[in-house]
C-alpha positions in Angstrom: -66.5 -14.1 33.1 -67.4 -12.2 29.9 -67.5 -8.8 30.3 -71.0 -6.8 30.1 -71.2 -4.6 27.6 -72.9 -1.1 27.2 -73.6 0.4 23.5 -75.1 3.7 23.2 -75.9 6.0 19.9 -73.9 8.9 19.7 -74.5 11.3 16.7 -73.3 14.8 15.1 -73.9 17.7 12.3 -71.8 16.3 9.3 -69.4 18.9 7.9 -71.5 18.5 4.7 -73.7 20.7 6.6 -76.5 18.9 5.9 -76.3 15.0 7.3 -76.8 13.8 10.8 -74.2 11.7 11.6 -74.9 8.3 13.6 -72.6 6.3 15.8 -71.9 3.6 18.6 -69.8 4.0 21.5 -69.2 0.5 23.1 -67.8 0.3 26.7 -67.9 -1.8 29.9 -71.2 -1.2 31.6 -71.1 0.6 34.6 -71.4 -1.8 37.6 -74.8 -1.3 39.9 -74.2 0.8 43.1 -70.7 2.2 41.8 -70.9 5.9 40.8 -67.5 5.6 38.8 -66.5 3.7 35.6 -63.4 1.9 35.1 -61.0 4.2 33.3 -60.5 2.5 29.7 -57.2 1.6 28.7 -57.5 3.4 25.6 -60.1 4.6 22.9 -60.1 2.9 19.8 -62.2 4.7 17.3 -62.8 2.3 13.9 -63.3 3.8 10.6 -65.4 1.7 8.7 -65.7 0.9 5.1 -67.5 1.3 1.4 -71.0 0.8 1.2 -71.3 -1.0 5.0 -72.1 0.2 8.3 -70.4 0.2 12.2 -73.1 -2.4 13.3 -70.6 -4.6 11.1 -68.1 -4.5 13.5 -70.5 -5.1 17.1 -68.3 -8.5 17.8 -64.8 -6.8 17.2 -66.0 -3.9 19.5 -67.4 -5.9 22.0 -63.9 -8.0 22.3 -62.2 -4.9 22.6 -64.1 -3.9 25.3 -63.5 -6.9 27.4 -59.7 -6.0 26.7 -60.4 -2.7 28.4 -61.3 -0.3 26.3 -63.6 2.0 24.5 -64.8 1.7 20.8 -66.4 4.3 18.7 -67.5 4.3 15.0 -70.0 6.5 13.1 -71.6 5.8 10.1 -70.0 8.2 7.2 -72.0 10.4 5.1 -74.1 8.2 1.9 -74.0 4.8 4.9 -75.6 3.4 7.2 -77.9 4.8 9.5 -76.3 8.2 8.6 -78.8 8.5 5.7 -81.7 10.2 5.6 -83.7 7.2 2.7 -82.3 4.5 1.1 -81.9 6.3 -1.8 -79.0 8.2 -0.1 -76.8 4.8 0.9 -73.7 5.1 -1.4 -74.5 8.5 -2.3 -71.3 11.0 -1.3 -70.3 14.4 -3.0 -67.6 14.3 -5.4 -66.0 16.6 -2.9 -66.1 14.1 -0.1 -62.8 13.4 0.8 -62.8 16.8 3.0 -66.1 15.6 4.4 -64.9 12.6 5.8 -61.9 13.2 7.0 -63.2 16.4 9.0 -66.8 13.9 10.7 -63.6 11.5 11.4 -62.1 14.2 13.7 -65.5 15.6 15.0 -65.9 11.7 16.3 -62.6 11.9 18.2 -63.1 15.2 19.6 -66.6 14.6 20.6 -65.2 10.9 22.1 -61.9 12.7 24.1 -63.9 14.9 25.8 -65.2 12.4 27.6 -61.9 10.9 29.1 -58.6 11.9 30.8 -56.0 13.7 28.2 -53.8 10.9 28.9 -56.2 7.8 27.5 -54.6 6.9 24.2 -56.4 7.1 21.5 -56.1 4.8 18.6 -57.4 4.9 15.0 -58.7 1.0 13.4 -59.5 2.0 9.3 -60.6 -0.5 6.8 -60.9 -0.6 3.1 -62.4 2.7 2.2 -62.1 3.6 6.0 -58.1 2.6 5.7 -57.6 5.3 3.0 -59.4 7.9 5.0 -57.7 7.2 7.9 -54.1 7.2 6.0 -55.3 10.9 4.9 -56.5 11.7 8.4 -53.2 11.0 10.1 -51.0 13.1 7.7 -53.6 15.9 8.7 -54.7 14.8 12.4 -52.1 12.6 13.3 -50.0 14.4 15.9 -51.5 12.9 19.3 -52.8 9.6 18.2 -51.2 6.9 19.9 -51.3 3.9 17.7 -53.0 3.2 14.0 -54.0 -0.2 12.5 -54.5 0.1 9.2 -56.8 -2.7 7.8 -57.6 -4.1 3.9 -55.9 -1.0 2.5 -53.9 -1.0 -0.7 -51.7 1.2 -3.0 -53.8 1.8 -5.9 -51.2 3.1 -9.0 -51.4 7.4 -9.3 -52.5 6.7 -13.2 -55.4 4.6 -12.4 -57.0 6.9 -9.6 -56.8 10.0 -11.8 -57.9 8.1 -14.5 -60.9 6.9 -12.8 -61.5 9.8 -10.9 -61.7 12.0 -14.1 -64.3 9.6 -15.5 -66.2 9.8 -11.8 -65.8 13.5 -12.3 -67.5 13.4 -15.9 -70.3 11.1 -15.1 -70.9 13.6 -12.1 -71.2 17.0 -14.3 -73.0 15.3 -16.9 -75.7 12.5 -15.3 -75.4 14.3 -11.7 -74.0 13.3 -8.4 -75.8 10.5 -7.5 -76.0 8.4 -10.4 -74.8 4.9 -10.3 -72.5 3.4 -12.9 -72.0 -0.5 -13.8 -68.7 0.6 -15.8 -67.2 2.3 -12.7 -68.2 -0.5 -10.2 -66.9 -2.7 -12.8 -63.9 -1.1 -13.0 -63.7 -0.9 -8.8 -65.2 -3.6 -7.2 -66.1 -5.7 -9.9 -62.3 -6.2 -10.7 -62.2 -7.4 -7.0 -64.8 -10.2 -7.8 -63.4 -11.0 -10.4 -60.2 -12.5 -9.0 -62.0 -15.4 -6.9 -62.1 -18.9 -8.5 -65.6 -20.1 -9.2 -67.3 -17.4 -7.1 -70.4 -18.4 -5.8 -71.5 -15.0 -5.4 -69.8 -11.7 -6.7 -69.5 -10.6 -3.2 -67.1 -13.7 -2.4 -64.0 -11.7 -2.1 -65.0 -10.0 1.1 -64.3 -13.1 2.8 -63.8 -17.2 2.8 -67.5 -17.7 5.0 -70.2 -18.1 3.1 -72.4 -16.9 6.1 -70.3 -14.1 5.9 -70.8 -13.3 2.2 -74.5 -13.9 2.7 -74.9 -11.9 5.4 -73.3 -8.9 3.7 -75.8 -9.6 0.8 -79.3 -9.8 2.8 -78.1 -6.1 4.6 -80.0 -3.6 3.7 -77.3 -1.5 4.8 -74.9 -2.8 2.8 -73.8 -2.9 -1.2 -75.3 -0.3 -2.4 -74.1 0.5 -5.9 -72.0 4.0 -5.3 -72.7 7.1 -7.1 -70.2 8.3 -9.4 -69.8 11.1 -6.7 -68.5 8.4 -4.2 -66.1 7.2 -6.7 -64.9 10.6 -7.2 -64.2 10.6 -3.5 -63.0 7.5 -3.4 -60.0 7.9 -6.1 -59.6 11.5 -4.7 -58.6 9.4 -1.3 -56.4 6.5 -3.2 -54.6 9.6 -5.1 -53.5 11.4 -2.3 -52.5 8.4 0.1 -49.8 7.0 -2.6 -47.6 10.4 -2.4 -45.0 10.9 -0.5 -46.1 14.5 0.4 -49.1 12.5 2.4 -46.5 10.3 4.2 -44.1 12.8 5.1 -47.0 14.8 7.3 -47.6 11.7 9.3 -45.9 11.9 12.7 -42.6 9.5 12.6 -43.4 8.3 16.3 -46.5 6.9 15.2 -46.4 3.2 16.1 -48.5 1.9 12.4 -49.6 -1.9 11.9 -50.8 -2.9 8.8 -53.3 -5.7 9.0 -54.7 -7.7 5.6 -55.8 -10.7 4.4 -52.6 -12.7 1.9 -55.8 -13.1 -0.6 -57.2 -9.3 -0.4 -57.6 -8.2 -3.8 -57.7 -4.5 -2.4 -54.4 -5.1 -1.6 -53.1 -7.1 -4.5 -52.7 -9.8 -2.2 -50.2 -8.1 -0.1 -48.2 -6.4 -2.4 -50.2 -3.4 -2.2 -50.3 -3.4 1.4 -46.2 -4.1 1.8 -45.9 -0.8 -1.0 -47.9 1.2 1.3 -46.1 0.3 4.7 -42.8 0.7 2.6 -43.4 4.6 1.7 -44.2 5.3 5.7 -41.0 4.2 6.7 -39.5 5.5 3.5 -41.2 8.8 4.8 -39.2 8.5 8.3 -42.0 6.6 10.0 -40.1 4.6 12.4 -42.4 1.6 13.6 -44.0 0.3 10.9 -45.3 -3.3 10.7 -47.1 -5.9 8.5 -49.6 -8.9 9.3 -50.7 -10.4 6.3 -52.9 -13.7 7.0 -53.2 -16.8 5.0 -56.2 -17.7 3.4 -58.0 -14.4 4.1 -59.6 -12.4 1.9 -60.8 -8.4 2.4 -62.7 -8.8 5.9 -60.1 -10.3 8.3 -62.2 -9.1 10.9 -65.1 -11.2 9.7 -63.1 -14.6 8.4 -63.2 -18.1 10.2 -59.9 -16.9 12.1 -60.8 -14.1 12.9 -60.3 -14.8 16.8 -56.0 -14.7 16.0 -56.8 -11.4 13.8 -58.6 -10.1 17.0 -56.0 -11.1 19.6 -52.5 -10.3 17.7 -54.5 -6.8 17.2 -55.2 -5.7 20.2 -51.9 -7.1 21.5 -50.2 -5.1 19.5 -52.4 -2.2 20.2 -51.4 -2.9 24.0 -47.9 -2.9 23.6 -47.6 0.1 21.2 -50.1 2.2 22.7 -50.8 1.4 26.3 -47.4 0.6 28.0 -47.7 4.6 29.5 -50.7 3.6 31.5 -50.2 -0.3 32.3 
């Protein structure tokens, strides 16, 4: 019997000061006549990525729900329902990378207080949302329990600074929120351009057409980012490759990393292997990699996604939730 399912908003002050953060908390719905819920197994709080939204990821949630736990997700700051117009989706400060990371932690802590000390609580971070989350558990990492780390990759030092100096130009000189084609050629572009006969020059997201087309008739998503968000953006890739960042994550921290073998973001797995490599070169002593044949960027949103789901969350059982089995 499928489990029922209750999703409710949840929201916060951003630590831009300004922005309204918006969220989802999915978890089993309270049963009628029973005063009590069913403790969760564990939270799982997903990070989501560039230019989408959380509503993306409502069938993954829901499935981790009938597993037993909790889901969280906000939108970030320039997405989703976290803007105030339209004009504002893609739209970050060239100082965002504090941003993020800190409305990341204001999610867990407002989440935690809700549940015993002893629920684990485990970070899911994709694409844009990976590299945040990378840079959130050198910072925040201490009493996470698990982290999947999801379409990530290991972007080269020279080509972050040199495209975050460029966002940084653009962003002195045309303002902020300006969108460039030669940055999002440079960025996501590139990505496109590594599909055979594209049919569309979102095709790298992921094999499904429905999928692809989908994405495309979101008003929510693929918005062209501002130079600001690039600036961001490279600030994130640039830290995440040092080794200073990966020797302040904690070396009990059970990390899987999860990609598609044909994710450009990850250079088709050799970007996501580098990164894995300079954890446990760090000291990180459980570090793993999933890489899935055929896949492209959204694993979570490919015609197999049903084996990405399960081999998740069973490893997200075993790492994470032995304690309280």
């Amino acid at each position: 019997m499928d489990t029922e399912v209750a999703v409710a908003p949840i929201g916060f002050l951003s630590h831009d000061g300004t922005s309204t953060i918006k969220g989802l908390v999915w978890e089993q719905a309270q049963a009628r006549g029973s005063r009590r819920r069913t403790a969760p197994r564990g939270v799982v709080q997903i990070v989501h990525g560039m230019v989408e939204h959380v509503g993306r990821y409502d069938e993954f949630a829901r499935f981790l729900v009938g597993r037993g736990f909790v889901v969280c997700a906000a939108d970030h700051i320039g997405h989703g329902k976290s803007v105030a117009s339209a004009d504002e989706l893609g739209c970050l400060p060239p100082d965002g990378k504090e941003i993020l990371i800190e409305d990341v932690h204001e999610l867990r802590k407002t989440v935690t207080a809700r549940y015993s000390r002893q629920t684990p609580y485990i970070m899911f971070g994709h694409s844009m949302g990976s590299f945040v989350t990378r840079a959130y558990l050198a910072r925040y990492g201490e009493d996470v329990a698990a982290a999947v780390i999801c379409g990530t990759g290991q972007q080269p030092l020279v080509l972050s600074k040199a495209g975050n100096a460029l966002a940084r130009f653009l962003a002195k000189t045309k303002g902020p929120d300006y969108r460039s084609t030669l940055l999002d050629n440079m960025g996501v572009g590139a990505y496109a351009k590594q599909v055979e006969n594209p049919r569309t020059p979102h095709d790298w997201i992921s094999t499904d057409p429905a999928v692809v087309d989908a994405y495309i008739a979101d008003e929510l998503c693929g918005a062209l980012f501002s130079v600001g968000g690039y600036a961001t953006l490279t600030d994130l890739t640039g830290e995440v490759v040092s080794p200073s960042c990966a020797a302040k994550v904690p070396k009990d921290l059970p990390v899987l990393f999860v990609s598609g073998a044909e994710d450009p973001v990850g250079g088709c797995g050799k970007g996501v292997r580098a990164a894995a490599d300079l954890l446990r070169r760090a000291g990180v002593q459980d570090v793993e990699v999933k890489l899935y044949e055929g896949m492209r960027h959204e694993i979570l949103n490919e015609p197999g996604r049903a084996q990405v789901y399960t081999e998740t969350v069973d490893w997200i059982e075993e790492h994470a939730c032995q304690s309280t089995s």
